[in-house]
MIDOSE-1310 file (N, C-alpha, C; in nm, 2 decimals, decimal comma, always signed):
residues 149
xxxx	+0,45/-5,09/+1,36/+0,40/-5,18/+1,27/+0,50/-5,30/+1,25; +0,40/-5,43/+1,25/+0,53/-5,56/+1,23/+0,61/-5,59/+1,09; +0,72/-5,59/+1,07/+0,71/-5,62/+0,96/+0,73/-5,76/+0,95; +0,63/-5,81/+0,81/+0,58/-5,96/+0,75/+0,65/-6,05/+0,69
xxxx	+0,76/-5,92/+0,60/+0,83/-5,98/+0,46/+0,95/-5,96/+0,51; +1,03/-6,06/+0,43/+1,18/-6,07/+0,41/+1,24/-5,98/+0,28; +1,30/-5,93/+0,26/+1,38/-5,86/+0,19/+1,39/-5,93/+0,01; +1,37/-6,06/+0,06/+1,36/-6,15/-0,09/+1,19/-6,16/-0,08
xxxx	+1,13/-6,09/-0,05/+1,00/-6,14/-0,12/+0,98/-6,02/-0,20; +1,06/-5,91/-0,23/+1,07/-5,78/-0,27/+1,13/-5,82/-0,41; +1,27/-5,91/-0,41/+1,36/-5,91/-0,50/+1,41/-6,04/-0,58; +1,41/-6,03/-0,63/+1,47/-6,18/-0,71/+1,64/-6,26/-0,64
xxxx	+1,62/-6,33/-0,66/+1,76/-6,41/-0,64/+1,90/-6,34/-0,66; +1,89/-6,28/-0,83/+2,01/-6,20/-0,85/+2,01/-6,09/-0,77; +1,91/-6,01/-0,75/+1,95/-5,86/-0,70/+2,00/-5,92/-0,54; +1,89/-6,03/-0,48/+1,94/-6,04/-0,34/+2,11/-6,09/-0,31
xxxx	+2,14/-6,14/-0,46/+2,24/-6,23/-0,46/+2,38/-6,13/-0,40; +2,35/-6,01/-0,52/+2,43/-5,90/-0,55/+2,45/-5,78/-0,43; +2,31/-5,78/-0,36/+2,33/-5,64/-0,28/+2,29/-5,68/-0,16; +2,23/-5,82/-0,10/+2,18/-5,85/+0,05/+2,07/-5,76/+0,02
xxxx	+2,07/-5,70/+0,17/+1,96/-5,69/+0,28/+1,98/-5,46/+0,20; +2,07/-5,46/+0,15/+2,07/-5,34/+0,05/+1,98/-5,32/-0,03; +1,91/-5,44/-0,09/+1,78/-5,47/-0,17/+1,69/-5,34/-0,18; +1,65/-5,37/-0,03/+1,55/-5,25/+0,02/+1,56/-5,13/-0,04
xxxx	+1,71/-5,10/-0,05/+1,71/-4,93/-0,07/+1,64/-4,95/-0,21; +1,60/-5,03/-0,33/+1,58/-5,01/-0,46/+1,41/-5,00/-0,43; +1,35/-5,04/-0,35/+1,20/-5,06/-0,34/+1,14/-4,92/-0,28; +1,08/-4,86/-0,36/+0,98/-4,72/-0,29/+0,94/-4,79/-0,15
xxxx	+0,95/-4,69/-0,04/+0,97/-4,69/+0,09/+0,77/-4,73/+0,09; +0,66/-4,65/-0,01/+0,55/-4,67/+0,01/+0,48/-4,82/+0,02; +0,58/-4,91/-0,07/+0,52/-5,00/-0,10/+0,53/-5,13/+0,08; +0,64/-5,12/+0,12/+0,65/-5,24/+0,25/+0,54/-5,21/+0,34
xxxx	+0,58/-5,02/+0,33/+0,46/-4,96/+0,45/+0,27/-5,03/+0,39; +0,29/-5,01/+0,27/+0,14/-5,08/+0,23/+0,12/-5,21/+0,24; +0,24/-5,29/+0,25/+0,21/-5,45/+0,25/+0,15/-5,48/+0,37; +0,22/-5,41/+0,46/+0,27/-5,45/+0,61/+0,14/-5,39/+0,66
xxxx	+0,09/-5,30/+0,63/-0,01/-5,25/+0,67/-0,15/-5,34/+0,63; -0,13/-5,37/+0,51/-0,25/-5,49/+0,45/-0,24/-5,59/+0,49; -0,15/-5,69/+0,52/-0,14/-5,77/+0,61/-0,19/-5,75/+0,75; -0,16/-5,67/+0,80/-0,20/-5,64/+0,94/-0,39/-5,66/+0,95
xxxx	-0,42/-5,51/+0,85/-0,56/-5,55/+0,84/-0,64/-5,62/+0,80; -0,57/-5,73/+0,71/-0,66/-5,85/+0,64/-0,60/-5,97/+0,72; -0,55/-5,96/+0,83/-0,51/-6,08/+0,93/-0,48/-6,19/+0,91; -0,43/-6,20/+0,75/-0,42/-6,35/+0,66/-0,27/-6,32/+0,60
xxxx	-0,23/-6,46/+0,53/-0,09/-6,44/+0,51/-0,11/-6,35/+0,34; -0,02/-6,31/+0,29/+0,00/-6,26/+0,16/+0,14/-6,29/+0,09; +0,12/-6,35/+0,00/+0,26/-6,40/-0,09/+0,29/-6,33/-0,19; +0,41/-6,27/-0,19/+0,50/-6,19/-0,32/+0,57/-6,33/-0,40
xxxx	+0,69/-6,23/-0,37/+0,76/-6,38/-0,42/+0,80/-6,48/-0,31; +0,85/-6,66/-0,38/+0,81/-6,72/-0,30/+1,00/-6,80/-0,34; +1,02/-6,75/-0,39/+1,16/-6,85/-0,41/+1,26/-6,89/-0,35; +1,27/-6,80/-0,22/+1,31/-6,82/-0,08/+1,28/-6,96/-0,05
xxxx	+1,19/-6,97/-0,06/+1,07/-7,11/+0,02/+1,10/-7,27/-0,13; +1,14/-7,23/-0,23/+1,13/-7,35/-0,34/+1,07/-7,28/-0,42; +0,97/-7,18/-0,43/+0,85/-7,15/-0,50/+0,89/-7,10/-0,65; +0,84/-7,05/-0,74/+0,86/-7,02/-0,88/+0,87/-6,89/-0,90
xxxx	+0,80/-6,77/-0,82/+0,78/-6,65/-0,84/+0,93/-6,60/-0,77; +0,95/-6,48/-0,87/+1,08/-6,44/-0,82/+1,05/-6,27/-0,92; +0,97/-6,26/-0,93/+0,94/-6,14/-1,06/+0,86/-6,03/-1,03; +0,78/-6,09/-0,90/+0,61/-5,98/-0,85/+0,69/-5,88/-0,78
xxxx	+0,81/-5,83/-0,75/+0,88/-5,71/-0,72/+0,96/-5,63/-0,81; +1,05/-5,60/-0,73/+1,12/-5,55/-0,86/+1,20/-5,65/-0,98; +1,18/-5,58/-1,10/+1,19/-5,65/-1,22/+1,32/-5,58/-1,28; +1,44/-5,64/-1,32/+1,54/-5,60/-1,44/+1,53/-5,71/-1,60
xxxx	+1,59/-5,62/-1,65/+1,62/-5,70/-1,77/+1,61/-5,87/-1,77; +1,65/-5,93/-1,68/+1,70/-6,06/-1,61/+1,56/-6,16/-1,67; +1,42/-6,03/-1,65/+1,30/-6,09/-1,58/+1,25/-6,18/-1,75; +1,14/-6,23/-1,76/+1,09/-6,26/-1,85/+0,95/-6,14/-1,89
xxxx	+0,96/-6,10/-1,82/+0,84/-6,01/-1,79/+0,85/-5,86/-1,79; +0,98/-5,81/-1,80/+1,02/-5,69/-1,82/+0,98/-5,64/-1,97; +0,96/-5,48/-1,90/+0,92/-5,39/-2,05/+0,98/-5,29/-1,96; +1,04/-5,21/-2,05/+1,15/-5,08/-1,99/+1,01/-5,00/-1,89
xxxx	+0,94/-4,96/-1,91/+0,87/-4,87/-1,83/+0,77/-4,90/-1,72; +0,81/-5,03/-1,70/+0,76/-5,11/-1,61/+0,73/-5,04/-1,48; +0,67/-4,98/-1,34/+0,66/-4,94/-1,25/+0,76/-5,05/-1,19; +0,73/-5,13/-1,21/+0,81/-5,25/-1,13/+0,96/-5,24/-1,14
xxxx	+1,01/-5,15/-1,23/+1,15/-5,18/-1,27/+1,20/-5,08/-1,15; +1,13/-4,99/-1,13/+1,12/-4,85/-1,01/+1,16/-4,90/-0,88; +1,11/-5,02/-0,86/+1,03/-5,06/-0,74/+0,95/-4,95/-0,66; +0,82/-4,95/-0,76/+0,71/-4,91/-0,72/+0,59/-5,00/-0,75
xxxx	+0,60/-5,13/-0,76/+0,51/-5,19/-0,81/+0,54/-5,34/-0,74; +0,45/-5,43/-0,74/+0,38/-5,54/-0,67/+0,30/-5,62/-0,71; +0,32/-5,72/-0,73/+0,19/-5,80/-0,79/+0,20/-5,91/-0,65; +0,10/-5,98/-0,56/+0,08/-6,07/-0,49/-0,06/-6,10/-0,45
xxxx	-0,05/-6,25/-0,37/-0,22/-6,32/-0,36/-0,26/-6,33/-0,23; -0,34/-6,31/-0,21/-0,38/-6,32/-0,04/-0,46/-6,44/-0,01; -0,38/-6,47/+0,11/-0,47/-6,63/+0,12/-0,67/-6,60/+0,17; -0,70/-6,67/+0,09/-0,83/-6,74/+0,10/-0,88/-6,60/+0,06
xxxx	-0,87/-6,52/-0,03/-0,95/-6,39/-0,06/-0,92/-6,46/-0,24; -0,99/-6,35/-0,31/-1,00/-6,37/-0,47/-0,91/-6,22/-0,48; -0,82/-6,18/-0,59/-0,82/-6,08/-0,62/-0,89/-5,96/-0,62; -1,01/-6,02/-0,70/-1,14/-5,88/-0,69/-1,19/-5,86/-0,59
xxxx	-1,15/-5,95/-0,46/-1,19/-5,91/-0,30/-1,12/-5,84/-0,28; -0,99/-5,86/-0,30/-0,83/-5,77/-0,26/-0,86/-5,63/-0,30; -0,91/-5,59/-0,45/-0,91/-5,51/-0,52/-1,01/-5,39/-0,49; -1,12/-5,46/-0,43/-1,27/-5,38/-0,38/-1,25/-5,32/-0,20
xxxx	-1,16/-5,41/-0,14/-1,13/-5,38/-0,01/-1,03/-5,23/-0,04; -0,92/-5,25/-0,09/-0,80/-5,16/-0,15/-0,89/-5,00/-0,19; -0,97/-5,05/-0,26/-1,09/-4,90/-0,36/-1,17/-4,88/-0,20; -1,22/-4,96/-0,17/-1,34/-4,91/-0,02/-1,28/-4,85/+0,06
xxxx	-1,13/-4,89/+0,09/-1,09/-4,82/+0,20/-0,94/-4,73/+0,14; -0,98/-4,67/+0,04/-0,85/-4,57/-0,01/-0,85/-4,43/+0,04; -0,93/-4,44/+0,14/-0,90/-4,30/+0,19/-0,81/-4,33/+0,36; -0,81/-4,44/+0,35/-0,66/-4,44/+0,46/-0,59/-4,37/+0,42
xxxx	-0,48/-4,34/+0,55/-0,32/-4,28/+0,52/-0,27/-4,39/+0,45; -0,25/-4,46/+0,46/-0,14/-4,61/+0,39/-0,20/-4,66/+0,32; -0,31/-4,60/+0,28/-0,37/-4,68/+0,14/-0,34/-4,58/-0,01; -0,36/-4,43/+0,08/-0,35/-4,39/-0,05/-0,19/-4,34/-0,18
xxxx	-0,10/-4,38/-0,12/+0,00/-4,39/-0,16/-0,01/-4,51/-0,33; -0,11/-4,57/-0,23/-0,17/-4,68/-0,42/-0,22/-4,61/-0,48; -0,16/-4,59/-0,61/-0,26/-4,48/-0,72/-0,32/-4,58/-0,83; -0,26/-4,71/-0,85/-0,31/-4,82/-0,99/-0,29/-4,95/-0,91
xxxx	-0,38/-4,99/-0,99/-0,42/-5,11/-0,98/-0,47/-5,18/-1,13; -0,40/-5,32/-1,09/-0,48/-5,37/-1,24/-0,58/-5,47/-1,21; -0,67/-5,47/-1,27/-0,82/-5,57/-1,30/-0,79/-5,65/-1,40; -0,87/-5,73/-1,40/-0,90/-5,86/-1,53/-0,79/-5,99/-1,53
xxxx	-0,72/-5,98/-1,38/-0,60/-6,08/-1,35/-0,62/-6,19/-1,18; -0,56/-6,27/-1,21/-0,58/-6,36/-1,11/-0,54/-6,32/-0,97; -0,39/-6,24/-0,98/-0,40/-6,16/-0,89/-0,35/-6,05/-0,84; -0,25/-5,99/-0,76/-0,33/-5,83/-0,76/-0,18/-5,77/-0,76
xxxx	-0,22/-5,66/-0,85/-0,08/-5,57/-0,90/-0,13/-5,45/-0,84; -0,06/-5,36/-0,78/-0,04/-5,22/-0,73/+0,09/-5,17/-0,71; +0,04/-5,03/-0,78/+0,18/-4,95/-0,76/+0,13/-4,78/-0,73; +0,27/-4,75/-0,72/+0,23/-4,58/-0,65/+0,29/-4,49/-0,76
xxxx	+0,26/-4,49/-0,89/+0,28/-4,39/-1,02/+0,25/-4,28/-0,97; +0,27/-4,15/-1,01/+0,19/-4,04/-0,99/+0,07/-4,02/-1,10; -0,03/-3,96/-1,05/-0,22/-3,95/-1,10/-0,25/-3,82/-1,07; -0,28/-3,79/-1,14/-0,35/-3,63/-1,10/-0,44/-3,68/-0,94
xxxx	-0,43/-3,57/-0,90/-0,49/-3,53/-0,72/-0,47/-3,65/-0,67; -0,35/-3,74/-0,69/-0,36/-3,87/-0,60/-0,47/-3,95/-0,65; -0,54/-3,95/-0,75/-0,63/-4,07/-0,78/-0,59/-4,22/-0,82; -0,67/-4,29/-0,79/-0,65/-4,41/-0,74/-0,72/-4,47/-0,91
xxxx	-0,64/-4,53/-0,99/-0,70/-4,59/-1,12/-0,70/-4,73/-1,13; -0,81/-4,79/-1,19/-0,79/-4,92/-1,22/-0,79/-4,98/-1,34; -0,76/-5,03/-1,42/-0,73/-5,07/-1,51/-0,78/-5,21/-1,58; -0,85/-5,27/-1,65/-0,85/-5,35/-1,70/-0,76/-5,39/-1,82
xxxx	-0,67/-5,53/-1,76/-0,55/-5,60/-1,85/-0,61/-5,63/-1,94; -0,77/-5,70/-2,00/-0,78/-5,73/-2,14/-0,83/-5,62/-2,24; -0,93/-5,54/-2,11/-1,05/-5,45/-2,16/-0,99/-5,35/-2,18; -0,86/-5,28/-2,14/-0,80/-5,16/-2,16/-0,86/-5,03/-2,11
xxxx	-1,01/-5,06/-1,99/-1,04/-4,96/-1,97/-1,03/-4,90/-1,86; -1,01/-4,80/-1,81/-0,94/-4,75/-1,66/-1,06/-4,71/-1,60; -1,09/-4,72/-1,49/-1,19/-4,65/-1,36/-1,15/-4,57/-1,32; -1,18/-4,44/-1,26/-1,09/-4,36/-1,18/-1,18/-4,32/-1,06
xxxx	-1,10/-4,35/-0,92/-1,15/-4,32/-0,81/-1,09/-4,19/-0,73; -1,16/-4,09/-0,71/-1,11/-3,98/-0,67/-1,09/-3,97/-0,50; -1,02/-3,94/-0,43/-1,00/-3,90/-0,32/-1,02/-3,79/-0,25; -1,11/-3,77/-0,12/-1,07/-3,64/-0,03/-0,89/-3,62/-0,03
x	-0,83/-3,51/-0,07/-0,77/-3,46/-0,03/-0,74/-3,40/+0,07
């Protein structure tokens, strides 16, 4: 599998600043294998963070105290968690492809997902039998999709 991303589309400026290409070790091993793999299959680009490049995002990976965006129990603070936009798709395309095809091997390591946002957050929390939940950010209400085991 190719990989897409640089090491800073995972991490912020400080952590890259502090640990290089060590970054990685802080990121769940599930999550690159899922990017890299989504990318592959949606044959379009996908942007994490972009700060490398000039851009403003520096937070859709892993998150410390630093962030504006932190809350202690963040998945993100794990590095188990992701928020990014795929070119020329909508989130809720991102989000319905991700649920239609969660019975991949490299899919199902995503257990949450959030809804009701512009765009698309996934992480690999643990869920009873590996289920795959979704969540609505305003509505507070969760879906739950079950998997073959």
């Amino acid at each position: 599998m190719k990989n897409y991303f640089k090491t800073q589309e995972y991490v912020s400026k400080d952590v890259y600043k502090a640990r290089g290409e060590k970054s990685m070790q802080l990121i769940d091993n599930r999550i690159p294998v899922f990017l890299n793999n989504l990318r592959e299959a949606l044959g379009v680009p996908i942007t994490v963070n972009d700060w490398l490049w000039g851009g403003r995002c520096e937070w859709r990976g892993l998150r410390n105290s630093n962030s504006s965006d932190y809350t202690p129990f963040s998945q993100h603070n794990f590095g188990r968690a992701l928020d990014f936009k795929v070119s020329g798709m909508t989130s809720d395309d991102v989000r319905k492809w991700i649920i239609d095809n969660r019975e991949l091997d490299w899919v199902k390591p995503i257990t949450f997902l959030e809804s009701e946002i512009s765009w698309v957050h996934i992480d690999c929390r643990a869920t009873p039998n590996n289920q795959l939940w979704v969540w609505g950010l305003h509505s507070n209400k969760t879906t739950v999709y079950n998997r073959v085991n």
